[in-house]
N, C-alpha and C positions, 0 to 999 in steps of 0.2 A: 504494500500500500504506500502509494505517498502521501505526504502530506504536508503541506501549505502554513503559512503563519495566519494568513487573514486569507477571506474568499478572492479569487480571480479566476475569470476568463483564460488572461493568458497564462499565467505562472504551472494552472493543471492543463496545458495542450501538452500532444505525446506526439510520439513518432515513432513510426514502427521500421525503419531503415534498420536493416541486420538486423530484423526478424523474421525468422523461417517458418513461423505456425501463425496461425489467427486467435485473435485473444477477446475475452469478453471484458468490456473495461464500464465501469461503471464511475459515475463524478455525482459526488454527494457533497450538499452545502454544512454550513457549521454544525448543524443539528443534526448531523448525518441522516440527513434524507437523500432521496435518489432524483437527483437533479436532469440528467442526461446518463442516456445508455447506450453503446454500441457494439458493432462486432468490427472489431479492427483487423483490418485484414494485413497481412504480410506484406513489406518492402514499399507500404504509402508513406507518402509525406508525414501527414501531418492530421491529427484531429483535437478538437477541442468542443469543449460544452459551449451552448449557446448562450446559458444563465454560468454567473459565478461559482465556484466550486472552491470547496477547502481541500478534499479529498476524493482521492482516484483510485479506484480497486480494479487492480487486473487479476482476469484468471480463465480458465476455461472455458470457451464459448456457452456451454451448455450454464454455464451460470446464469447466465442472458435469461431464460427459460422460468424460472421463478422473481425473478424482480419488476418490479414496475415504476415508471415514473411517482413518487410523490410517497413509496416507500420509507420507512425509518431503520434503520440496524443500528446494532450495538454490538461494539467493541468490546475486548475486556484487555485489561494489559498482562502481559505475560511473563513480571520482571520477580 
């Protein structure tokens, strides 16, 4: 996951250059809701959320499959 100091546009765009598989990436705002979701495909420029985002979660396309716009998750920390 990454993650941002304060919400942006630009600071959560990604880019999938020297990436060999397609990834599900989801961008959730402070309150970790799900702001914008896509499936990013291998060896594109460049994507980014259309609204602000704190946080960006890649992972397996099929993650796509259960999330929806306007969704909430919760983290736990693992220290």
């Amino acid at each position: 996951m990454l993650v941002e100091s304060k919400e942006s546009r630009v600071s959560t765009a990604i880019h999938m250059l020297g990436v060999f598989i397609p990834l599900g990436v989801v961008w959730l705002d402070s309150e970790q809701r799900v702001v914008h979701l896509t499936l990013a495909k291998p060896w594109r420029l460049s994507y980014s959320s259309p609204r602000a985002a704190r946080y960006v979660l890649e992972g397996p396309p099929s993650m796509l499959e259960s999330l929806r716009i306007g969704d909430q998750l919760a983290f736990e920390n693992e220290s």
